[in-house]
N, C-alpha and C positions, 0 to 999 in steps of 0.2 A: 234150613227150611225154605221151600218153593213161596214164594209172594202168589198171592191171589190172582187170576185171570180178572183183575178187573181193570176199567179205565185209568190211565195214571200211573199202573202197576208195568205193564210189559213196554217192554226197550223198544225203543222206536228204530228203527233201522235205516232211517233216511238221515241219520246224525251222521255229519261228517262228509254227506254226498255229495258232488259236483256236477255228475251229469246224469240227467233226466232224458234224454231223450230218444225217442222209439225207432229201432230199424224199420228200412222200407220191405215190405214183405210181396206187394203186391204191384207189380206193372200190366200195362198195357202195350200190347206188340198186336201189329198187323190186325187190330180190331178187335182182337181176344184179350179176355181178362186171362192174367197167370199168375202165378204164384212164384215169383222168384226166389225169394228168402227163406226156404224151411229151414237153411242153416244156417242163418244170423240170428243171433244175438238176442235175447228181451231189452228193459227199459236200463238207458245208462250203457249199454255195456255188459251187464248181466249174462251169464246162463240161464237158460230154463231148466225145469226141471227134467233130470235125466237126460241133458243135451250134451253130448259134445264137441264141437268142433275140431275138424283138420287143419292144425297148421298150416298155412298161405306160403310161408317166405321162411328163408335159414333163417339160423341165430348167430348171436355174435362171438365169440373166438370168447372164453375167459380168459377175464381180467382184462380186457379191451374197453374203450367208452361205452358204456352202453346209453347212454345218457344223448348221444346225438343218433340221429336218423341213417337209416341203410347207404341212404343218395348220397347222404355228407359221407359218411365212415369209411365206405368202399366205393367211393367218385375215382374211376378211370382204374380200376382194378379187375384183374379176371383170372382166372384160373386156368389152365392151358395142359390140356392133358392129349398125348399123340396115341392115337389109334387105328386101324384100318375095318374095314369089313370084304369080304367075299362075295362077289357077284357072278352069278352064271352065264356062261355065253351059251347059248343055244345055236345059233347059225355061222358058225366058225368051226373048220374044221385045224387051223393051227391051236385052238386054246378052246378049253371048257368051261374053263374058270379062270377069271383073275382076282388078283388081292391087290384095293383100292387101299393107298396111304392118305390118311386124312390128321386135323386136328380138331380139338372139340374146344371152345373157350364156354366158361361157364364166368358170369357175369356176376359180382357180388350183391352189385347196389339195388337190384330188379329179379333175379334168380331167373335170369334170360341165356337164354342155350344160343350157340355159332358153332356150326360145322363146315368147315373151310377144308377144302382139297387142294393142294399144290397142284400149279400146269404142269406138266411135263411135251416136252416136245414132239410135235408127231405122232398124239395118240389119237388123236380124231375125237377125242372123247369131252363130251362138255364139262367141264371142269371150274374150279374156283370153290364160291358159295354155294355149296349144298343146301342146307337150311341157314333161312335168314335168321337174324336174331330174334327169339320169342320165347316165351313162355311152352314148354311141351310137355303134353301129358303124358301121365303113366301106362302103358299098356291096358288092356282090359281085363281083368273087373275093374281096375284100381282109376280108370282114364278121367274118372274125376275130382282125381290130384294131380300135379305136378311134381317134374324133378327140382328138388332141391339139393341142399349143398352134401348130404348125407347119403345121397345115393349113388357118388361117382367115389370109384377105388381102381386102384391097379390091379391088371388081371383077372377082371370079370366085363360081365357083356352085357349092355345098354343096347335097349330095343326103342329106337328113336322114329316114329313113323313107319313102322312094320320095317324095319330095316335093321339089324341088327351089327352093331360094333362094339368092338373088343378093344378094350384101354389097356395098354401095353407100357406108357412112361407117364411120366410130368417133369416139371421144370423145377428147379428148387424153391421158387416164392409157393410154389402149389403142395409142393413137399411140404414146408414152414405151417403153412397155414393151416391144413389139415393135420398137420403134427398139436396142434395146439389143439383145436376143436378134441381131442382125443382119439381121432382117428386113426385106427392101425392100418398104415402101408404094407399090401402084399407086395412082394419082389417084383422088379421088373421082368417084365417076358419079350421076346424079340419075337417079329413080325417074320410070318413065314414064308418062302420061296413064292416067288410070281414066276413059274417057266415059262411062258412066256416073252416075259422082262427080260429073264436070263437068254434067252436062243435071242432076243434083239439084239442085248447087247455086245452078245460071242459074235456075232453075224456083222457088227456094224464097225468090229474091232480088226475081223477078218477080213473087209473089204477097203481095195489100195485103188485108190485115184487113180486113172488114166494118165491125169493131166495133176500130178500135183503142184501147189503152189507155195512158192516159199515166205512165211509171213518175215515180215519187218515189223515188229513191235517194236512204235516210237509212241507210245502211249505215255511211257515213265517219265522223258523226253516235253514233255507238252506239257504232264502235268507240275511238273518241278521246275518249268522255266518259262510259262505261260506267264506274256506280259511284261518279259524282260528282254528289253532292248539296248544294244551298245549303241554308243553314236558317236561316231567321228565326224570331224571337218575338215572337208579336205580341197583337195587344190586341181583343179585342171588346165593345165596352159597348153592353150589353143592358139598362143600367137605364131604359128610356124601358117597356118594356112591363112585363105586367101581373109581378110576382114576379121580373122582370128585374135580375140583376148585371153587371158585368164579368167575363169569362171570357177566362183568359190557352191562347194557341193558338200551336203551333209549325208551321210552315208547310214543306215540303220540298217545294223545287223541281227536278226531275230534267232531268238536262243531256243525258242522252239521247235523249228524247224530247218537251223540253218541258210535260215534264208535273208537274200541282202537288200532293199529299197535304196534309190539313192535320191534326193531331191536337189534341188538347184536353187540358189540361193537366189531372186531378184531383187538390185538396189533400186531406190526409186529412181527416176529418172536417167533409166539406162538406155533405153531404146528397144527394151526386147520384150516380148510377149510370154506372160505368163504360164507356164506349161505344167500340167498335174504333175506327174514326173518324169526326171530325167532316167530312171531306170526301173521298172514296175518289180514287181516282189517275185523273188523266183531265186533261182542257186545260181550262183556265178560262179562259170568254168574256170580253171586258171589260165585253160590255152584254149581259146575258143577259135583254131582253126577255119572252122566253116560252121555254120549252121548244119543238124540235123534235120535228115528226111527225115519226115513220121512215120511211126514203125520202126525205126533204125535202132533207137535205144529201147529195150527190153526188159522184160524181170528174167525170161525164160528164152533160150535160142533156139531153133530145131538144125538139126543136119538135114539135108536129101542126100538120101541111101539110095534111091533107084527113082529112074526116070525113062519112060518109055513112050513113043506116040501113041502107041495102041493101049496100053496101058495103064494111062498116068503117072502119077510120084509117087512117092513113097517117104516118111519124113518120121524121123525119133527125135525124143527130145534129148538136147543135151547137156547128160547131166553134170559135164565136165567143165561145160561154159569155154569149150575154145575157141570158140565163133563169137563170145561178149565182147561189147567194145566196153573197157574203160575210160572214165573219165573223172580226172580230180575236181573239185570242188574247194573256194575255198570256205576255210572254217574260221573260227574264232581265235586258232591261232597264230594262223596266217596274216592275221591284223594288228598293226605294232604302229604308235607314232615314229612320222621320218620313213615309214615301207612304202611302196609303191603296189599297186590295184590296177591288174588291166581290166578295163570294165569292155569288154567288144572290143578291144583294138584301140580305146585310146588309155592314154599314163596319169593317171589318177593318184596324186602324193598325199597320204593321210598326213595333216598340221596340225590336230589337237583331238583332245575327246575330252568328254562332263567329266562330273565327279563319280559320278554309278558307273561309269566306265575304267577307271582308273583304281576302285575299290576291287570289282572285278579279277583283273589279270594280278592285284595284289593277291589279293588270296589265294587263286587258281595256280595261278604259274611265279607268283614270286619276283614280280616286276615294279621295280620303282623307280625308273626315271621315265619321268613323261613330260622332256622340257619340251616344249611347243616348237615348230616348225615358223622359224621369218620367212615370210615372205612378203611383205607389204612397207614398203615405206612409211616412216614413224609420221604421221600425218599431224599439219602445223596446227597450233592450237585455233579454235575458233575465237572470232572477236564478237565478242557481247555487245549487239546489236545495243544503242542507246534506246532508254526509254523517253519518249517526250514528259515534261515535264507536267506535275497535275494544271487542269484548266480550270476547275473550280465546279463543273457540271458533276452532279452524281456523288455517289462514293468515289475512294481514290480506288478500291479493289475494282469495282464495276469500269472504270475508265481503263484501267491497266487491262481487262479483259479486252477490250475492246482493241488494243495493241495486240494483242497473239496472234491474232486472223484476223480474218477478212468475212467470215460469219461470227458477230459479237455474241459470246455466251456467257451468262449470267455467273459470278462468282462460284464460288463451291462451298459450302459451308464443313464443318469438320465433322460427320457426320459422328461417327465412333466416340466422340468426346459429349455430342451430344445424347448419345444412349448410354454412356457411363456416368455423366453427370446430372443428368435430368433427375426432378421427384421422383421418389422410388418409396412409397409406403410413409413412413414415417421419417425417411433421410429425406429434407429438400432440396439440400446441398445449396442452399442460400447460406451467405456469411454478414447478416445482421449487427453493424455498429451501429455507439451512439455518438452521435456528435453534436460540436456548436458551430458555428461563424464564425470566424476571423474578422473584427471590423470593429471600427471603432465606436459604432454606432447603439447606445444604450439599447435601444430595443430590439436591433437585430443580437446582443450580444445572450438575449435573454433565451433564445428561439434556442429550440430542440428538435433536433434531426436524427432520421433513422437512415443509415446509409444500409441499403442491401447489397452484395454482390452476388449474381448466380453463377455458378461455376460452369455451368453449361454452354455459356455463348460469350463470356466475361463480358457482359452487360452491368451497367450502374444503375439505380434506380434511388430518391432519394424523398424521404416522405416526414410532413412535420408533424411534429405530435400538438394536437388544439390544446392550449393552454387558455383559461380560464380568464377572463379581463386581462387579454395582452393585448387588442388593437388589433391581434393580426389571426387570419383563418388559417385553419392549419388546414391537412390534406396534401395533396401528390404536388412537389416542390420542382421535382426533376423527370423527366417519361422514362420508360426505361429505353437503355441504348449504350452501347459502346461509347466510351470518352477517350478525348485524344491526351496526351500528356502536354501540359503545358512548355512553352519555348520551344515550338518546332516550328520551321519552315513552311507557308501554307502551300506556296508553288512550287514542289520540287518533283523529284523523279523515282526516289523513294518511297516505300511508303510510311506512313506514320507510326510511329509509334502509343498502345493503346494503354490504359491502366491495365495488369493484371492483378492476380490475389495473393500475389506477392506482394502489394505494394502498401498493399492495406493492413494495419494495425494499429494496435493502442499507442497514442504519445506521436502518430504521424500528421502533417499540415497536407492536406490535397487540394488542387484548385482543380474544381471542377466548373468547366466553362467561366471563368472567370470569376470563380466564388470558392473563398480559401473557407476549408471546415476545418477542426481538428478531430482526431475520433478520441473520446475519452473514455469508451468503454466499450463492450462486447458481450452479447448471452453468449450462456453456458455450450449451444450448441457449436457456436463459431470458436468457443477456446477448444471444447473436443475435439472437433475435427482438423483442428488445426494442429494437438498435439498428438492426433494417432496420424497426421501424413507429414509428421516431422522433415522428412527427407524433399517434401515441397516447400515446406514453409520453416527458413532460418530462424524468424523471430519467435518462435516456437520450440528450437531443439531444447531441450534442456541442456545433452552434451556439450552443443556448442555453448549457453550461457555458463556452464560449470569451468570449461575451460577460459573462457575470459574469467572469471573469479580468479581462476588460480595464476595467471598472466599477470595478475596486479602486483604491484613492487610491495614490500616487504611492509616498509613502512602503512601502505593501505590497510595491508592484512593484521597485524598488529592495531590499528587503530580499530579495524571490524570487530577483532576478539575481545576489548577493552570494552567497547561498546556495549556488545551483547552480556559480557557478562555481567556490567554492572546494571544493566536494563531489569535484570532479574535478580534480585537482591535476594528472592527465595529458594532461588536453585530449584525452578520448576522445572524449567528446559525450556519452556514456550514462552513469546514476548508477543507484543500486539503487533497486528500485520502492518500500522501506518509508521512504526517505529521504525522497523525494520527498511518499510517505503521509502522513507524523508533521511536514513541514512544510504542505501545504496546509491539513492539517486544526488542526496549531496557530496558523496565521496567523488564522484564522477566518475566510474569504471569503465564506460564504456558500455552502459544497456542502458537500454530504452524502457522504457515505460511498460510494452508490452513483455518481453523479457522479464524485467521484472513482476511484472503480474505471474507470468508464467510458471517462474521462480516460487515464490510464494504459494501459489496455488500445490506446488510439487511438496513442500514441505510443510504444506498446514492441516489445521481439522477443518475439517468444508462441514459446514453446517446448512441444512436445507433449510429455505425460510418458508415459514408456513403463510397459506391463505386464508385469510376467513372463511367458513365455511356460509354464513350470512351473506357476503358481498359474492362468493360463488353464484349462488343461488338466484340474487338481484341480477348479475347479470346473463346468467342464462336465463332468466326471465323475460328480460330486456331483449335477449336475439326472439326467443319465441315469439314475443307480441309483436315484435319489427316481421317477423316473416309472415305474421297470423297462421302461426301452428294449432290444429285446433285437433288433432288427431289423438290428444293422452286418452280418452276411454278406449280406443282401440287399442292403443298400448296396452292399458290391462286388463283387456282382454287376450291379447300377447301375451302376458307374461303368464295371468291365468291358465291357460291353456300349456305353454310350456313348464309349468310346476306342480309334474306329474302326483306326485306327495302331499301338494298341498300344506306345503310347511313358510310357506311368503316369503321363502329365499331362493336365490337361483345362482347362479356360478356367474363370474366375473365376465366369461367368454361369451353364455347366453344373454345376457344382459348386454350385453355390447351389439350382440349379432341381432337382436332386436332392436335396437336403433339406430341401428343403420339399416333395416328393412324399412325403418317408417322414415327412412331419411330426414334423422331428427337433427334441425339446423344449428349447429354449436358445432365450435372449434374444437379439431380434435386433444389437443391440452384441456381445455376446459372440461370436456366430457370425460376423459381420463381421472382430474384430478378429482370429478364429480362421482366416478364409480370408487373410488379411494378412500373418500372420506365417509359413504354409506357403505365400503365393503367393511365386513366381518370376517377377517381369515381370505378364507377364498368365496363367500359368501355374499349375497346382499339384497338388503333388504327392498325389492323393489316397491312397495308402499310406502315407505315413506320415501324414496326416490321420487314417485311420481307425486307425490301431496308437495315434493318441494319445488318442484320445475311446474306444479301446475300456476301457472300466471292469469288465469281464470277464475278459479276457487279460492286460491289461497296467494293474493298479489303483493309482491313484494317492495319496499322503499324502493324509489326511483335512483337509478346510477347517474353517476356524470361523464361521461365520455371518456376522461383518460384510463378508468378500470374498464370500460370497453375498449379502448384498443388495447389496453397492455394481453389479454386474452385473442383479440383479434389478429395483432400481429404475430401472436406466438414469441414471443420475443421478451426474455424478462433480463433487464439490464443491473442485476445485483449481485452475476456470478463472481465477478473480479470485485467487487468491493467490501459487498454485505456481508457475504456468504464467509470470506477469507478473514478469521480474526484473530487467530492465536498462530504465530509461526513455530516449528519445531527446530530453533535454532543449533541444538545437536546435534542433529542430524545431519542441517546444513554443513555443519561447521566438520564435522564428520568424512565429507562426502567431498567437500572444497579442500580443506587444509589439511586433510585422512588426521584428523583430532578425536578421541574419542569423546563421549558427553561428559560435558562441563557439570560436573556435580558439587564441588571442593568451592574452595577460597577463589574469590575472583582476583583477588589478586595471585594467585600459584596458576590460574589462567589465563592473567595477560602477561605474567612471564616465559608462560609456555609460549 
């Protein structure tokens, strides 16, 4: 049963709808109202009533995307179908008609037409682009449609601007495509006779040059050995005439065209004037008797057959060539170390050629000896001019420069060392220790130092960490700068020797400028990078530390296995890291401190230590109010805006990339360890990110200086101690003594 025509009762038809809005029906042109739209569309998109519209544009291929747009779907795609049409001549009494070969490209991504005609030569005929690319309409009645994808087929006729052509093939992408759309391909049809065309080309086949000329294709020639040069060294001894030497001459034989350059070697200080070249680029004769008159050499010779005063000459050509002069030339394999080259008349001895030269006539001709040509007397060694000794002015490098010439120029720094080792993102390629003083002195014994090395210039730099009621200010202890090794000679002729990052490691004494440190420890970045460039840094192989283990006398190794197994009475496999410490290093093996760290490090459980997320907070607090950051409601207004969803979380990447737009002043650790602790997954919650860093609204306990630098200098010195606590002595013992894991009786393991 029908529900009542009342209010409430009938379906509302705007349920579900998105677009409302009205086509333009009505323009304005050259002052006139008009009516352009009678066949657009009602409101939304709609039909009206009893409307229907003509398709605009093809459709898409089924089972293709239909989901992206024409520009994207068929970007750089066209359809290609060969046709001709018939054009009347009227004022030609050789031809009435000719048949014009054209192509037609049909455009997918716009339903835009191109009719392109091939040049052909000598037709006088304007040719190329027929119709430019555009949209064309249908014939008349129909002329206010266009062609679309449905109305080109093989073997019918397209009337294109009162022009009519006939589609005879296509390509197979054009076959493909329309095979899909469902369109049935008529057979190809072949383009009909142009007599015309044909009586030109009988006519153009039947006529013979007067004057034929014989080609030389050296096309294949040029293109196969374009840029490929032999080059010998050769010898010219000119001491027979009058002020006559030896003169050394490089010879470049071009594989292109046969042809030879030859240059002239200048020493310095010879006495002779420098000359572009000693033989310009052209073919060398092998018997250059005399110079050619011009004219003399020919492609083509004639005979005179008759000659008369009253009548003139008379001359054929001849096609026998008994009148040609020849002449040899030489070639490529005419050229051999140890041959002789008459270059004009004088004896030119080929003594050597490159490697590209001797690769060459290997593969070509099967030539392998190319011992070199003596000619020069073995020249006495040079004596190494002494260097005066340093004066104490300047750098010793800057002084030394000043010794090579006579225009002093400024050292050279290593530039390439400097662009591999310099900051690069988050690598700084600084080698951060920690160390103390050497010295007998209570309160300097107490002091803590940060030793950095940069790998980029091997600079030292050396900074104290402020310690709390010690008497002494901390801050920048050493500038940065290269350091000399101590016990060297101040005035010598030498030059010094510097610290590098080889020198540096755990358990080593450095006197820098007369101040002896130990380093006792190292962050996590300085043990990484040390043991992924093993093959820089020895105190770091592992190999090598494994093989001194196994170097150790019998007795050692016997007393290590005693050790470890009674260490562990539970048959864990693992013993504590300082146990292990205080035995390698009281057996005396032969490793050092960092070695053993090393050691340790390779066969332990590395446990990360945690931060407070409290003392995070205080101190980025602490950098924000040191900078007077005052910018956090713009931030969330930031984050607002990029949390399109509105769910007050954003991705780890966004959240980062937002503050570093607002160039938010915290170290990049700190900031890291700070999206870490509020990430959720890959998540994070930037409200309460900003309620915690805000140091305005919500101000946090005051820090004391050593939790700002330990963030400040990026540098956390627990990777070698804190971190290392359980060693996997099986493993070791495994991998040292090839043992497997001690599971069993410790004693059936220190008999083992």
């Amino acid at each position: 049963m029908a529900l009542p025509f009342l209010p409430g009762n009938s379906p509302n038809k705007q349920l579900g709808k998105e677009r409302f809005h009205k086509s333009q029906h009505f323009d304005y042109s050259n002052g006139v109202h008009m009516l352009v739209g009678s066949a657009k569309p009602g409101i939304g998109g709609e039909l009206l009533a009893d409307q229907k519209i003509k398709p605009k544009y093809s459709v898409y291929p089924q089972g293709q995307g239909s989901h992206l747009p024409s520009w994207v779907a068929f970007d750089k795609q066209a359809l290609c179908f060969e046709a001709y049409f018939q054009e009347a001549v009227l004022q030609s009494r050789d031809e009435t008609y000719r048949i014009r070969k054209c192509k037609i490209f049909f455009y997918l991504e716009d339903d835009t037409i191109q009719v392109v005609e091939p040049e052909y030569k000598n037709s006088r005929i304007p040719q190329g682009t027929l119709i430019y690319r555009q949209r064309i309409p249908l014939p008349p009645p129909d002329d206010d449609q266009f062609y679309n994808i449905f109305h080109f087929n093989i073997s019918q006729q397209m009337v294109l601007y009162s022009r009519t052509f006939t589609l005879t093939n296509c390509d197979s992408f054009t076959r493909n495509f329309l095979t899909k759309l469902g369109v049935h391909l008529n057979d190809s049809t072949t383009v009909p006779d142009d007599p015309y065309s044909n009586l030109r080309e009988e006519t153009e086949k039947s006529m013979k040059p007067l004057r034929p000329y014989e080609r030389h294709d050296t096309l294949k020639q040029f293109l196969d050995h374009d840029r490929k040069v032999l080059r010998f060294f050769c010898l010219w001894n000119d001491t027979g005439s009058v002020f006559g030497d030896s003169r050394d001459l490089i010879l470049h034989y071009f594989l292109a065209d046969d042809t030879i350059e030859i240059r002239e070697v200048i020493s310095p200080n010879s006495g002779r004037d420098t000359v572009a070249k000693f033989l310009h680029r052209s073919k060398l004769p092998k018997c250059p008797a005399r110079m050619k008159q011009p004219g003399e050499i020919t492609d083509r010779t004639v005979l005179n057959v008759f000659a008369s005063p009253s009548q003139g000459k008379r001359f054929i050509l001849d096609s026998l060539k008994t009148g040609a002069v020849h002449e040899d030339f030489y070639k490529d394999c005419d050229l051999t170390v140890g041959g002789e080259v008459n270059v004009w008349g004088r004896r030119v001895i080929i003594t050597d050629c490159d490697d590209f030269t001797k690769d060459y006539y290997r593969s070509k001709y099967g030539i392998e000896d190319f011992t070199p040509v003596q000619y020069k007397a073995s020249t006495a060694p040079q004596t190494l001019r002494p260097v005066p000794p340093y004066n104490g002015f300047g750098s010793e490098e800057d002084s030394l420069s000043s010794c090579k010439g006579l225009l002093p120029k400024p050292p050279k720094a290593d530039f390439q060392k400097f662009m591999e080792k310099d900051r690069c993102g988050l690598d700084s390629n600084v080698l951060n220790f920690r160390a103390k003083m050497v010295t007998t002195d209570a309160v300097d014994r107490d002091r803590v130092f940060i030793i950095s090395f940069y790998l980029c210039d091997d600079s030292i730099s050396v900074f104290e960490r402020p310690q709390r009621n010690s008497g002494v200010l901390g801050g920048k202890f050493l500038q940065r700068g290269r350091i000399k090794k101590p016990g060297q000679e101040l005035f010598k002729s030498e030059l010094s020797e510097y610290f590098t990052a080889q020198d540096l490691y755990v358990g080593v004494t450095l006197c820098l400028n007369n101040k002896h440190f130990q380093l006792l420890d190292a962050d996590e970045y300085t043990f990484n990078y040390m043991e992924q460039h093993a093959e820089e840094f020895p105190k770091a192989n592992v190999g090598n530390i494994l093989s001194k283990l196994r170097s150790t006398p019998e007795e050692k190794q016997s007393e290590i296995r005693k050790f470890l197994a009674l260490s562990d009475p539970s048959n864990t496999g693992f013993i504590p890291y300082e146990s292990l410490r205080g035995l390698l290093m009281g057996l005396d093996c032969g490793l050092s401190v960092h070695e053993v760290l090393v050691l340790c490090r390779r066969f332990s459980e590395r446990e990360q230590p945690q931060v407070d997320l409290g003392l995070m907070l205080a101190v980025a607090q602490d950098f924000l109010k040191k900078k007077n950051f005052e910018e956090l409601p713009d931030m969330a207004r930031a984050f607002t805006h990029q949390d399109r969803h509105k769910t007050g979380r954003l991705s780890t990447k966004e959240t980062r990339t937002v503050c570093k737009a607002f160039q938010l002043p915290l170290p990049d650790n700190l900031l890291g360890g700070l999206l870490s602790k509020f990430a959720d997954g890959d998540d994070i919650d930037y409200h309460a990110f900003l309620a915690g860093i805000n140091w305005i609204e919500h101000p946090a306990p005051s820090v004391v200086p050593e939790d700002t630098f330990k963030f400040e200098m990026d540098a956390r010195f627990d990777a070698g101690g804190a971190t290392v606590k359980n060693i996997n002595y099986s493993s070791l013992l495994g991998d040292v003594f090839s043992l497997q894991s001690i599971n069993g009786d410790p004693t059936t393991a220190t008999s083992a």
